[in-house]
mmCIF file of the N, C-alpha and C atoms, coordinates in Angstrom:
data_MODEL
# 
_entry.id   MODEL 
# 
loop_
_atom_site.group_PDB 
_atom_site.id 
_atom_site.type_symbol 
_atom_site.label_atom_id 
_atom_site.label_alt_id 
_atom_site.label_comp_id 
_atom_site.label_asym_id 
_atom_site.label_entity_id 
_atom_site.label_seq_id 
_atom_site.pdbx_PDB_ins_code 
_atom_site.Cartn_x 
_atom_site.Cartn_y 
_atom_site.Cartn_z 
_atom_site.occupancy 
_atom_site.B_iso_or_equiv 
_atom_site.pdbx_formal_charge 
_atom_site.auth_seq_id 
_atom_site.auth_comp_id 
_atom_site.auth_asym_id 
_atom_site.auth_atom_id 
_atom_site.pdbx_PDB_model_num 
ATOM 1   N N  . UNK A 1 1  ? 3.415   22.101  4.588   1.00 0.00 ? 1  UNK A N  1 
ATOM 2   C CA . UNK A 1 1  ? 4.020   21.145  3.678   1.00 0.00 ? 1  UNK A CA 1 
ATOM 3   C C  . UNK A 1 1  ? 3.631   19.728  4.110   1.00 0.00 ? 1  UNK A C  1 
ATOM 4   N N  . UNK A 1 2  ? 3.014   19.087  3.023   1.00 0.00 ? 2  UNK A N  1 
ATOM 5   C CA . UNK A 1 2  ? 2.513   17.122  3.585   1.00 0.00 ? 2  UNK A CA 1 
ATOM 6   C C  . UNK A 1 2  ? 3.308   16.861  3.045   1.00 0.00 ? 2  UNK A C  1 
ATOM 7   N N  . UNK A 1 3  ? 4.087   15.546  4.076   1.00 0.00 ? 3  UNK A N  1 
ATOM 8   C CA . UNK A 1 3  ? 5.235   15.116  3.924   1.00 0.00 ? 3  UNK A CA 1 
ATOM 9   C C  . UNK A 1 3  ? 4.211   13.012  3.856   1.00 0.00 ? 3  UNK A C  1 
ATOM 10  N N  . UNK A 1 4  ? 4.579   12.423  2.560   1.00 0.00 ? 4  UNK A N  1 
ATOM 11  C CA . UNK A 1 4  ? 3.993   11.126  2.850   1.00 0.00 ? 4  UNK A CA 1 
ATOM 12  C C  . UNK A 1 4  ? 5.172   10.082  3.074   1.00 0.00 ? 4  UNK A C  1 
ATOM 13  N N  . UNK A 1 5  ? 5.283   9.740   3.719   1.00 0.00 ? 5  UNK A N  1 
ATOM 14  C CA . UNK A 1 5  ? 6.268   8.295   4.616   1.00 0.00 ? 5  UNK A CA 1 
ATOM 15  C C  . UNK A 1 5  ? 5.119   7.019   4.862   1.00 0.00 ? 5  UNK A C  1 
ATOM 16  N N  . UNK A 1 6  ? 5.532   5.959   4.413   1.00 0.00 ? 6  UNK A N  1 
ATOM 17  C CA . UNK A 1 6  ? 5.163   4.399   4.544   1.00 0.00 ? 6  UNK A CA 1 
ATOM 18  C C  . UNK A 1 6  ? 5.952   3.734   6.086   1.00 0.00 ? 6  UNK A C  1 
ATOM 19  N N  . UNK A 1 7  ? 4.474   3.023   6.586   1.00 0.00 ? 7  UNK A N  1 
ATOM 20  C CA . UNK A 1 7  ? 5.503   2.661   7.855   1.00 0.00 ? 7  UNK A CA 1 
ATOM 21  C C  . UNK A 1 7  ? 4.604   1.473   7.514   1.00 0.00 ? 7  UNK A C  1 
ATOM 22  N N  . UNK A 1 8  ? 5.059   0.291   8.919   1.00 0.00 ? 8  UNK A N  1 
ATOM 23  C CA . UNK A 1 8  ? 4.252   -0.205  8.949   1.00 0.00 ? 8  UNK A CA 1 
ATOM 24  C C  . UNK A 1 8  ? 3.289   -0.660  10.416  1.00 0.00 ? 8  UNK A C  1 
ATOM 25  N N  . UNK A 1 9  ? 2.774   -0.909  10.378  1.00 0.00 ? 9  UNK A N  1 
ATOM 26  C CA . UNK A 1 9  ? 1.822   -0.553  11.789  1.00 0.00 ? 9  UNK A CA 1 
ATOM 27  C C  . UNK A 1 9  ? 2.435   -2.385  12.549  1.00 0.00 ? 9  UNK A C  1 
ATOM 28  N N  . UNK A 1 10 ? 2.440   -1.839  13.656  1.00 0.00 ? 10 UNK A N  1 
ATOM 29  C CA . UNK A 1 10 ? 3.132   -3.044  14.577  1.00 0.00 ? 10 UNK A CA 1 
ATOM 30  C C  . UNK A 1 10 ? 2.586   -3.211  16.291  1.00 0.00 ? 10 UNK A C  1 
ATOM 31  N N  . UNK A 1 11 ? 2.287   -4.388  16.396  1.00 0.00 ? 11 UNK A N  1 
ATOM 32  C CA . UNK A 1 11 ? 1.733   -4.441  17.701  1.00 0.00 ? 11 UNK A CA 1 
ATOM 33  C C  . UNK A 1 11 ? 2.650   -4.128  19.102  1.00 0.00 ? 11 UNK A C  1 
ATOM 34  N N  . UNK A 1 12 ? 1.785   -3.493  19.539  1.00 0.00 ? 12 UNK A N  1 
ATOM 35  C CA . UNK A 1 12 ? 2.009   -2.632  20.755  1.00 0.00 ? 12 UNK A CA 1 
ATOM 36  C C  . UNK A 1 12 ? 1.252   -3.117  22.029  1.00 0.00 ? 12 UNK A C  1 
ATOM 37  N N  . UNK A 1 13 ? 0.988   -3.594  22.727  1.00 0.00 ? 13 UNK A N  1 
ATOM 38  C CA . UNK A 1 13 ? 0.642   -3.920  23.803  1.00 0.00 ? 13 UNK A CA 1 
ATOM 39  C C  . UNK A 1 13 ? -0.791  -4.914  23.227  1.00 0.00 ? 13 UNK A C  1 
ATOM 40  N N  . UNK A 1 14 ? -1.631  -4.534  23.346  1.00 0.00 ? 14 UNK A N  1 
ATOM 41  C CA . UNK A 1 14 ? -2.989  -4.430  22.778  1.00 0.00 ? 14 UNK A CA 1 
ATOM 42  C C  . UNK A 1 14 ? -3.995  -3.939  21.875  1.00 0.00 ? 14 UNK A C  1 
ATOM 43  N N  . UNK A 1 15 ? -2.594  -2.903  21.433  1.00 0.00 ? 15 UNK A N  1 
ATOM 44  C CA . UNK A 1 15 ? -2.673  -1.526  20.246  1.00 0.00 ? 15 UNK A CA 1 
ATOM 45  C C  . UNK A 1 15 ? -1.733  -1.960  19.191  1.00 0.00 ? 15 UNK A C  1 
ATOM 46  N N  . UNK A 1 16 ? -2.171  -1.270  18.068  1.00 0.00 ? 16 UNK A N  1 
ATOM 47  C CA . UNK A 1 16 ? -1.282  -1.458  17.219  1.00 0.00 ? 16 UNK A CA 1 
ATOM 48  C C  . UNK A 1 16 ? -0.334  0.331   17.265  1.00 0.00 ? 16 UNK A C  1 
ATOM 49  N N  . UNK A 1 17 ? 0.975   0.429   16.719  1.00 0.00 ? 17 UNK A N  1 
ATOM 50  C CA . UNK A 1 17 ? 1.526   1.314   16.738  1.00 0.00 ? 17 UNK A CA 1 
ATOM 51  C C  . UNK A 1 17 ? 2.333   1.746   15.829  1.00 0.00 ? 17 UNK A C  1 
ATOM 52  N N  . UNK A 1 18 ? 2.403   3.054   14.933  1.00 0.00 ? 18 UNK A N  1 
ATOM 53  C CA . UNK A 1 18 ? 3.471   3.327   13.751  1.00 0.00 ? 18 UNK A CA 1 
ATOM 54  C C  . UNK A 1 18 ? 4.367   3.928   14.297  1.00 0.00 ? 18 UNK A C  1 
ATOM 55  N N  . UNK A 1 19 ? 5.666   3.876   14.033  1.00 0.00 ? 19 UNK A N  1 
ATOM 56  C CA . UNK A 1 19 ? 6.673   4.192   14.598  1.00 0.00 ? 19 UNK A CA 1 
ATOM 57  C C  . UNK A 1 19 ? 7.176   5.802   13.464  1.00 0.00 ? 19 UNK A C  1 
ATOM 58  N N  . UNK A 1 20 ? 7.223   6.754   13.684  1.00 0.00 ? 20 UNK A N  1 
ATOM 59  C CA . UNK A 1 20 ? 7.617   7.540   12.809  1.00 0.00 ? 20 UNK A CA 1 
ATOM 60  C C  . UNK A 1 20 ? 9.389   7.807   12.933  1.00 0.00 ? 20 UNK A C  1 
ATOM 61  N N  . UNK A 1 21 ? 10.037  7.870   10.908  1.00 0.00 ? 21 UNK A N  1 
ATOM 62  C CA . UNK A 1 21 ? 11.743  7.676   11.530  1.00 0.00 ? 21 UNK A CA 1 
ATOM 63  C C  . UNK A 1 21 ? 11.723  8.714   11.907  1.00 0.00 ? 21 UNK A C  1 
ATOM 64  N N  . UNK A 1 22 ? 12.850  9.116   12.317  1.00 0.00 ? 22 UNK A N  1 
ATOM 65  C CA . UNK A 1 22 ? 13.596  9.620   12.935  1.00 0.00 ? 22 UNK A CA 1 
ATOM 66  C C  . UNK A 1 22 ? 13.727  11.312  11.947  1.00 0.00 ? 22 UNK A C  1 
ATOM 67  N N  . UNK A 1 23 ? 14.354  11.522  11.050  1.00 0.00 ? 23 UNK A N  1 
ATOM 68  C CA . UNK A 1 23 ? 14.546  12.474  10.134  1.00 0.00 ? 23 UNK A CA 1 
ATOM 69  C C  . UNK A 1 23 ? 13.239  12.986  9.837   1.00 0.00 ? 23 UNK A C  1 
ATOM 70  N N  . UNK A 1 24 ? 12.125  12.081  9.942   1.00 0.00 ? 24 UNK A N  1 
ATOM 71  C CA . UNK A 1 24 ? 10.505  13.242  9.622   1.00 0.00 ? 24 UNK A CA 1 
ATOM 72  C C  . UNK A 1 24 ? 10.128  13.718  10.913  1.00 0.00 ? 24 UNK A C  1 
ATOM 73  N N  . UNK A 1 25 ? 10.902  12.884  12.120  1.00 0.00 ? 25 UNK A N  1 
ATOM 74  C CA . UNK A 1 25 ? 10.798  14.086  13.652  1.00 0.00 ? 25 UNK A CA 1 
ATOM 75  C C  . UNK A 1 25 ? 11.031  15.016  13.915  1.00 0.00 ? 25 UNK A C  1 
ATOM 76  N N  . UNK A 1 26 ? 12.551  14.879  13.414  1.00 0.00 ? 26 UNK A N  1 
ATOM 77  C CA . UNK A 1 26 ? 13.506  16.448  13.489  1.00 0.00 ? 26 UNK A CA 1 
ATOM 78  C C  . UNK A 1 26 ? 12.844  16.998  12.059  1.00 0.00 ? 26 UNK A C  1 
ATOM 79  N N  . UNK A 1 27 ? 12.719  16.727  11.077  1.00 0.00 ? 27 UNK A N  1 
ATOM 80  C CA . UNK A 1 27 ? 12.058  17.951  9.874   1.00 0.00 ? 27 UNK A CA 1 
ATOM 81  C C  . UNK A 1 27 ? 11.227  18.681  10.233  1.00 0.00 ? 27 UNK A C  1 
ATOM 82  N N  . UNK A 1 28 ? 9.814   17.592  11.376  1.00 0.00 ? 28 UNK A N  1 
ATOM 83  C CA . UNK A 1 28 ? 8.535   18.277  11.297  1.00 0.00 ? 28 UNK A CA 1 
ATOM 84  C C  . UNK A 1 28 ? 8.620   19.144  12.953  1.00 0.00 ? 28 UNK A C  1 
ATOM 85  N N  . UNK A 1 29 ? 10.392  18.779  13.404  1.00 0.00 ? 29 UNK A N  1 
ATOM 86  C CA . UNK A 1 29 ? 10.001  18.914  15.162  1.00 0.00 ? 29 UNK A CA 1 
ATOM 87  C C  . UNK A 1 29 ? 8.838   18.432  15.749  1.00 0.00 ? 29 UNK A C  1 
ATOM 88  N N  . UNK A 1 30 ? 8.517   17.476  15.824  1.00 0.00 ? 30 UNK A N  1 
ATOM 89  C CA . UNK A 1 30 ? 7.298   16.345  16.242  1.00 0.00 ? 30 UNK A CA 1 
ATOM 90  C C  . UNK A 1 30 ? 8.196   16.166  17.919  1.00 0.00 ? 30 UNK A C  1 
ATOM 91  N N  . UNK A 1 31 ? 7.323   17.067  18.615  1.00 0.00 ? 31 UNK A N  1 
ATOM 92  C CA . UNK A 1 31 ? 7.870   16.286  20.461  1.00 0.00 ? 31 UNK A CA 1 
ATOM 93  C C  . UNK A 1 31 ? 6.799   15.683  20.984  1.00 0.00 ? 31 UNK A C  1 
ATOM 94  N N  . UNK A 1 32 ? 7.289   14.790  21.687  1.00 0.00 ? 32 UNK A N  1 
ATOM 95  C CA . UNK A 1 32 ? 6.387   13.693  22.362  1.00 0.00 ? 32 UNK A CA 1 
ATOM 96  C C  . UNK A 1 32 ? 5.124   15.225  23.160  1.00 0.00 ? 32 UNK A C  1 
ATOM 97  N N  . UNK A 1 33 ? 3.651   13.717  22.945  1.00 0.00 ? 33 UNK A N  1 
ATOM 98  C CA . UNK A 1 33 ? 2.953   14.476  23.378  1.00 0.00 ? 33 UNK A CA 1 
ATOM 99  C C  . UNK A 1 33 ? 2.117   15.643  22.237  1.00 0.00 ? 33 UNK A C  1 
ATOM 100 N N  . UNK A 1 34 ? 2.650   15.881  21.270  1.00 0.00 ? 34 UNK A N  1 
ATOM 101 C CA . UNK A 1 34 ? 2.568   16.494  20.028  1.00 0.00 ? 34 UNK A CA 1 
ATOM 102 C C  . UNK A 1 34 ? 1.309   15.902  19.479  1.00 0.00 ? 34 UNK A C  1 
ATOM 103 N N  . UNK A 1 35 ? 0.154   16.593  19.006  1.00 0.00 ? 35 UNK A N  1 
ATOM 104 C CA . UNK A 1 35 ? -1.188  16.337  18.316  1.00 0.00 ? 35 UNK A CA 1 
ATOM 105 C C  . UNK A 1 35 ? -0.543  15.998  16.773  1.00 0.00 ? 35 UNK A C  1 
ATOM 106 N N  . UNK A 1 36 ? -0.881  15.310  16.024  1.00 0.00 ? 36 UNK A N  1 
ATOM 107 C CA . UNK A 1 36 ? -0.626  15.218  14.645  1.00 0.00 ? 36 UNK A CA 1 
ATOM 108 C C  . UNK A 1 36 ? -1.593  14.623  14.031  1.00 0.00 ? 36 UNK A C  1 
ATOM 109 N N  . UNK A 1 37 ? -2.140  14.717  12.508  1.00 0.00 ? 37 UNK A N  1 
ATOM 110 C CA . UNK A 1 37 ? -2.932  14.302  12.129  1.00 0.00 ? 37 UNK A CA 1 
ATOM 111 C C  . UNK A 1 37 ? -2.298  13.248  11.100  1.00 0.00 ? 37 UNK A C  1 
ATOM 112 N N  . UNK A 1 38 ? -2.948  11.984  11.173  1.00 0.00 ? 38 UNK A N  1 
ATOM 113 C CA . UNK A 1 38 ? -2.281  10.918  10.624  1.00 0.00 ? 38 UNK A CA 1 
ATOM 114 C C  . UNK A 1 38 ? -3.352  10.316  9.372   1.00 0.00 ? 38 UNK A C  1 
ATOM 115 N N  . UNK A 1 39 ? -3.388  10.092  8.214   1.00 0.00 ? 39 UNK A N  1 
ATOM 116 C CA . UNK A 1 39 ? -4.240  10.113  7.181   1.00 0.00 ? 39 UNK A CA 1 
ATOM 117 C C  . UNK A 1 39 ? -4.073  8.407   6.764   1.00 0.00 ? 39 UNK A C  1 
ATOM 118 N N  . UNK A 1 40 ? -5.181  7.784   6.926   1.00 0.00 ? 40 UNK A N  1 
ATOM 119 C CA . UNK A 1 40 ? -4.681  6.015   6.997   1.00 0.00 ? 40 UNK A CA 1 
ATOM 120 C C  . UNK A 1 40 ? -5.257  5.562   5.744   1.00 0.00 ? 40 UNK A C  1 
ATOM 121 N N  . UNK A 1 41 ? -4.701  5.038   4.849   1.00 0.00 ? 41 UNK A N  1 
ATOM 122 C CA . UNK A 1 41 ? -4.798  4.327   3.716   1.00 0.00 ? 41 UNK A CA 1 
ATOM 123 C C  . UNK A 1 41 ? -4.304  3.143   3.697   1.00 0.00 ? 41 UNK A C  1 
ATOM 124 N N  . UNK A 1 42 ? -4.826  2.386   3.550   1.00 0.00 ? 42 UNK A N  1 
ATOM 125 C CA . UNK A 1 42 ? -4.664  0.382   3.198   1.00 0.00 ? 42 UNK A CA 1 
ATOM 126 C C  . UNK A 1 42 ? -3.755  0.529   1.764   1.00 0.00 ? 42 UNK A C  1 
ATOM 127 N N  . UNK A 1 43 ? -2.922  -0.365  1.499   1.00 0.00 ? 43 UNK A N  1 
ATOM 128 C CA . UNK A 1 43 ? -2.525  -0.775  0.116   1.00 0.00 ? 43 UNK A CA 1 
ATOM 129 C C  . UNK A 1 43 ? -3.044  -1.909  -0.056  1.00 0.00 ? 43 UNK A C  1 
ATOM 130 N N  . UNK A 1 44 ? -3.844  -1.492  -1.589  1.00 0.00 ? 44 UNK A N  1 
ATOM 131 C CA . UNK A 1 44 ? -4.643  -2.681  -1.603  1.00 0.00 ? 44 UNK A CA 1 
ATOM 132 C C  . UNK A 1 44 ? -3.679  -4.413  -2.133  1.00 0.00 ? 44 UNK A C  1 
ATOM 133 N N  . UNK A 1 45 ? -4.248  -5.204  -1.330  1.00 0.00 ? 45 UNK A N  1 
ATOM 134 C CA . UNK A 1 45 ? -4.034  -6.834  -1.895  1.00 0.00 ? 45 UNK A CA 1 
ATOM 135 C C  . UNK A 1 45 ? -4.132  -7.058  -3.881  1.00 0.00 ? 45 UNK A C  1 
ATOM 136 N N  . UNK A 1 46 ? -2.991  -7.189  -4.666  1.00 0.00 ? 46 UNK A N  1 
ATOM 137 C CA . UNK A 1 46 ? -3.274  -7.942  -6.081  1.00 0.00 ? 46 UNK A CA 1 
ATOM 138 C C  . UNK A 1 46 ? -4.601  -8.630  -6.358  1.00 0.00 ? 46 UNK A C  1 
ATOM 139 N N  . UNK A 1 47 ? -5.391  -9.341  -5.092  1.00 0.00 ? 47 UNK A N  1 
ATOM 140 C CA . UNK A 1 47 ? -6.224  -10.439 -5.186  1.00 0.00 ? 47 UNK A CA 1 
ATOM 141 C C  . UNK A 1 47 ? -7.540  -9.450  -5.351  1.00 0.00 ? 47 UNK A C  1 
ATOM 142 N N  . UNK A 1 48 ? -7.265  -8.304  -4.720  1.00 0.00 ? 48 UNK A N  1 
ATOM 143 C CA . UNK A 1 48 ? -8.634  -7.351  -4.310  1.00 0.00 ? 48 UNK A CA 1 
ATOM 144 C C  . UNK A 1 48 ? -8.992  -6.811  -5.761  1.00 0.00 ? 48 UNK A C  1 
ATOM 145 N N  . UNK A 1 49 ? -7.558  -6.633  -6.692  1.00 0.00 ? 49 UNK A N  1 
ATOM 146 C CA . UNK A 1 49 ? -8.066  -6.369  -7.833  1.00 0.00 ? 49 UNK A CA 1 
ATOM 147 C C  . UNK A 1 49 ? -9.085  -6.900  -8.915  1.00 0.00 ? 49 UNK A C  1 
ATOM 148 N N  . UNK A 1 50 ? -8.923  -8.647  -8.607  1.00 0.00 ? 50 UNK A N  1 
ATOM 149 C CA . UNK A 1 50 ? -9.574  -9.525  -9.386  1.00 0.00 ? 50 UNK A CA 1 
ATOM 150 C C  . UNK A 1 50 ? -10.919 -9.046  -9.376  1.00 0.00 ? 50 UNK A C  1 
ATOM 151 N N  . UNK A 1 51 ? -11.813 -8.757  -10.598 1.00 0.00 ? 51 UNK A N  1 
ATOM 152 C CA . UNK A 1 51 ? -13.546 -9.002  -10.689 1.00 0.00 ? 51 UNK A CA 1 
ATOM 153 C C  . UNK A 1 51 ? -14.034 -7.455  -10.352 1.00 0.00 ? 51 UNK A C  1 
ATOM 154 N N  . UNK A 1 52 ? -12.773 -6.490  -10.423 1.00 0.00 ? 52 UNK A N  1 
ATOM 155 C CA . UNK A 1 52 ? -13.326 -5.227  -9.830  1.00 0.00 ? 52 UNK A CA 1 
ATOM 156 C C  . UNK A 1 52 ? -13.698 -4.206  -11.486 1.00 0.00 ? 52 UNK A C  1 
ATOM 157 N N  . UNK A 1 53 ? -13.020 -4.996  -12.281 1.00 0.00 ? 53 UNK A N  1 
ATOM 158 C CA . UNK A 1 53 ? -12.860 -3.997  -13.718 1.00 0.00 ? 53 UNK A CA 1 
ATOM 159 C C  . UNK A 1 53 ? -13.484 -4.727  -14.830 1.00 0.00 ? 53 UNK A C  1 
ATOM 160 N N  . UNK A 1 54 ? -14.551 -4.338  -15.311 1.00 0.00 ? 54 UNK A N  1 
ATOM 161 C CA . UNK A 1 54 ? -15.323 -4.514  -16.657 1.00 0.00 ? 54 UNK A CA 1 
ATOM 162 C C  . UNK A 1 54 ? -14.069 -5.076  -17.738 1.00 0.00 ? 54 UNK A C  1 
ATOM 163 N N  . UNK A 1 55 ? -14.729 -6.672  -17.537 1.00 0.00 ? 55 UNK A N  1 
ATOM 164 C CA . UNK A 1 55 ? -13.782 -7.232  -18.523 1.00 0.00 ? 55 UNK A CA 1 
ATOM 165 C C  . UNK A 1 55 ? -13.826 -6.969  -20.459 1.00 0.00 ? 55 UNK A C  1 
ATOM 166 N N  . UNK A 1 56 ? -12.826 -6.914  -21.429 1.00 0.00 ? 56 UNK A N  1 
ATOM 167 C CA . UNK A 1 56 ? -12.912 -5.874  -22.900 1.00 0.00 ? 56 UNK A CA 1 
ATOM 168 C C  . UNK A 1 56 ? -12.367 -7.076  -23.802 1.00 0.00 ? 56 UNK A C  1 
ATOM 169 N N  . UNK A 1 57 ? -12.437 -8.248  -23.197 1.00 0.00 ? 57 UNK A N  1 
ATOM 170 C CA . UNK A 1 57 ? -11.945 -9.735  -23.907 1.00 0.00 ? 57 UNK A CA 1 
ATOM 171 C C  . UNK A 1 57 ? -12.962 -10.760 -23.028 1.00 0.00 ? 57 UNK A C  1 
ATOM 172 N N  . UNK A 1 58 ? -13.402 -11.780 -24.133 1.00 0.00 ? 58 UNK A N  1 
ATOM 173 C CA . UNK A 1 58 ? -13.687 -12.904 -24.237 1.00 0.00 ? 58 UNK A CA 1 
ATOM 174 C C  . UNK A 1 58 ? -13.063 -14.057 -23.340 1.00 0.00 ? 58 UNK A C  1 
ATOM 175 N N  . UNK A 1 59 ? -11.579 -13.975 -23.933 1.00 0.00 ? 59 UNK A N  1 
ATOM 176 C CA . UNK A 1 59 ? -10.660 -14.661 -23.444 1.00 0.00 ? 59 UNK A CA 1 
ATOM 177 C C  . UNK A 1 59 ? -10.579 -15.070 -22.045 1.00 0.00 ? 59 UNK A C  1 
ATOM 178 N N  . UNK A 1 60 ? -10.474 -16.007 -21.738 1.00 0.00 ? 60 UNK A N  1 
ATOM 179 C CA . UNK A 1 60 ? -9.446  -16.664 -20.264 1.00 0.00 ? 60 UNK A CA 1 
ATOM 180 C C  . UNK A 1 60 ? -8.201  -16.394 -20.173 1.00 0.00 ? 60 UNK A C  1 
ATOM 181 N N  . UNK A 1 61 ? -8.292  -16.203 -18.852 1.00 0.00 ? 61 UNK A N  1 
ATOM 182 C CA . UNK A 1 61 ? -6.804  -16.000 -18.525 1.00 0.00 ? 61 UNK A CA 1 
ATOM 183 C C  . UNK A 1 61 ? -5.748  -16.619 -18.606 1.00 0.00 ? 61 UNK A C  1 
ATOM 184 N N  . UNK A 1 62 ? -6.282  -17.780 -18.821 1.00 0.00 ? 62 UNK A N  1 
ATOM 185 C CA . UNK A 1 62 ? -5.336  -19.006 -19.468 1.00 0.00 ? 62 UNK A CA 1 
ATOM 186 C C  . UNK A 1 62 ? -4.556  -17.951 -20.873 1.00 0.00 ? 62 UNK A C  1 
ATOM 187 N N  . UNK A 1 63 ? -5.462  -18.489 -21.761 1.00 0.00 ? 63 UNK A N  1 
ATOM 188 C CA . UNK A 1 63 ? -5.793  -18.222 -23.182 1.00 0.00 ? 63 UNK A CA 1 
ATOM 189 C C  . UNK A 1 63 ? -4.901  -16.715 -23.454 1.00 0.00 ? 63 UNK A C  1 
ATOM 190 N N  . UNK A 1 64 ? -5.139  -15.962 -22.795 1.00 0.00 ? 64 UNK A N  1 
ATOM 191 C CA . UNK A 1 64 ? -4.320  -14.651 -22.856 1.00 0.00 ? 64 UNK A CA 1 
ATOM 192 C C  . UNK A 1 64 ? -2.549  -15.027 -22.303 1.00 0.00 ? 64 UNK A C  1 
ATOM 193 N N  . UNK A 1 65 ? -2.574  -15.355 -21.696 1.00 0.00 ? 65 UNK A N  1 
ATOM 194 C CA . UNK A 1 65 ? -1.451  -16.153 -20.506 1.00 0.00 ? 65 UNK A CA 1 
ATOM 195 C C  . UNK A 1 65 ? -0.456  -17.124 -21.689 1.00 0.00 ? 65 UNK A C  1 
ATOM 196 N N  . UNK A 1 66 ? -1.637  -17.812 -22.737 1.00 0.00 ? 66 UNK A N  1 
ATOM 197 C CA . UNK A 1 66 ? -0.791  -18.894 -23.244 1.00 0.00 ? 66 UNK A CA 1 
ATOM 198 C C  . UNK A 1 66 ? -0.204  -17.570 -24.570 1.00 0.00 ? 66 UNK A C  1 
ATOM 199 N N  . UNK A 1 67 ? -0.798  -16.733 -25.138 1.00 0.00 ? 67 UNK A N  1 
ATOM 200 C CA . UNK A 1 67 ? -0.697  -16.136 -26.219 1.00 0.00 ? 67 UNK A CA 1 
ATOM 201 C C  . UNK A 1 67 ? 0.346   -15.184 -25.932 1.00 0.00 ? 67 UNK A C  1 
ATOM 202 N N  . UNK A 1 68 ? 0.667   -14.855 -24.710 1.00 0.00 ? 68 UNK A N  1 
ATOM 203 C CA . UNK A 1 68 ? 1.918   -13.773 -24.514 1.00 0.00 ? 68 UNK A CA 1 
ATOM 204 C C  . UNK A 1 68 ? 2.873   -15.266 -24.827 1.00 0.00 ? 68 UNK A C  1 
ATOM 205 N N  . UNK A 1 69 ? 3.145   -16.091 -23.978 1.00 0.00 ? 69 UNK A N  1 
ATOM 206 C CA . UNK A 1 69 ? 4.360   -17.151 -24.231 1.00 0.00 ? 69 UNK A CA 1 
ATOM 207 C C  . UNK A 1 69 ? 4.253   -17.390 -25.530 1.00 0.00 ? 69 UNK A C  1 
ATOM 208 N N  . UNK A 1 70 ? 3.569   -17.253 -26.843 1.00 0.00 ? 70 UNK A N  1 
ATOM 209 C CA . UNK A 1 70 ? 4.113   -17.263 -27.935 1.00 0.00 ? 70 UNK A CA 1 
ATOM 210 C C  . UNK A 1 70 ? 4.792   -16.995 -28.499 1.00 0.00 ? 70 UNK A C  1 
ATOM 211 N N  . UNK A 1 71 ? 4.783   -15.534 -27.975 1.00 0.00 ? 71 UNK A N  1 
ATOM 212 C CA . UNK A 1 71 ? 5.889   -14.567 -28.279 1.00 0.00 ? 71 UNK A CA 1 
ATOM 213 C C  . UNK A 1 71 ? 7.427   -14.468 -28.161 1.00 0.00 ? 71 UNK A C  1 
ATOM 214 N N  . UNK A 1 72 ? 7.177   -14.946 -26.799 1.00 0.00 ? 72 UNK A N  1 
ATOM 215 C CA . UNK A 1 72 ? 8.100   -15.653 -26.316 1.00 0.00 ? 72 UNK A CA 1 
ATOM 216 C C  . UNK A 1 72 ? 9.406   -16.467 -26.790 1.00 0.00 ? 72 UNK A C  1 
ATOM 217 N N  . UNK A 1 73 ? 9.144   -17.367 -27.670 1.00 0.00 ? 73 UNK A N  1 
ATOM 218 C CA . UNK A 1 73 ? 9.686   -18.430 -28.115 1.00 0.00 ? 73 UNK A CA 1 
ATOM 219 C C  . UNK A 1 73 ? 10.111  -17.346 -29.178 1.00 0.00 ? 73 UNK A C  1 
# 
């Protein structure tokens, strides 16, 4: 059974280190010393999205930006 939990990685001496809670220790019985395989994925940055997707408008982002607040009102 893969169990996915978000931590966040925190400096440790010279290392960085994830702390696993407590309740996925006792679920998985994880004892110190214990081999585990840990699967590392980044969440990507909002900013990383910019320029990555085939733009389907003309428009500026302004221009799109000003046309939702039309609605608005």
């Amino acid at each position: 059974m893969e169990e996915e939990i978000r931590a966040k990685a925190k400096k440790w001496g010279s290392s960085i280190g994830i702390i696993i809670p407590k309740e996925i220790v006792e679920a998985k019985k994880i004892k110190e010393n214990d081999e585990i395989l840990i699967e590392i994925k980044n969440r990507p940055l909002a900013g990383e999205f910019f320029g990555r997707f085939p733009r389907k408008s003309k428009k500026t982002a302004q221009e799109i930006k000003d046309e939702m607040k039309r609605g608005w009102n």
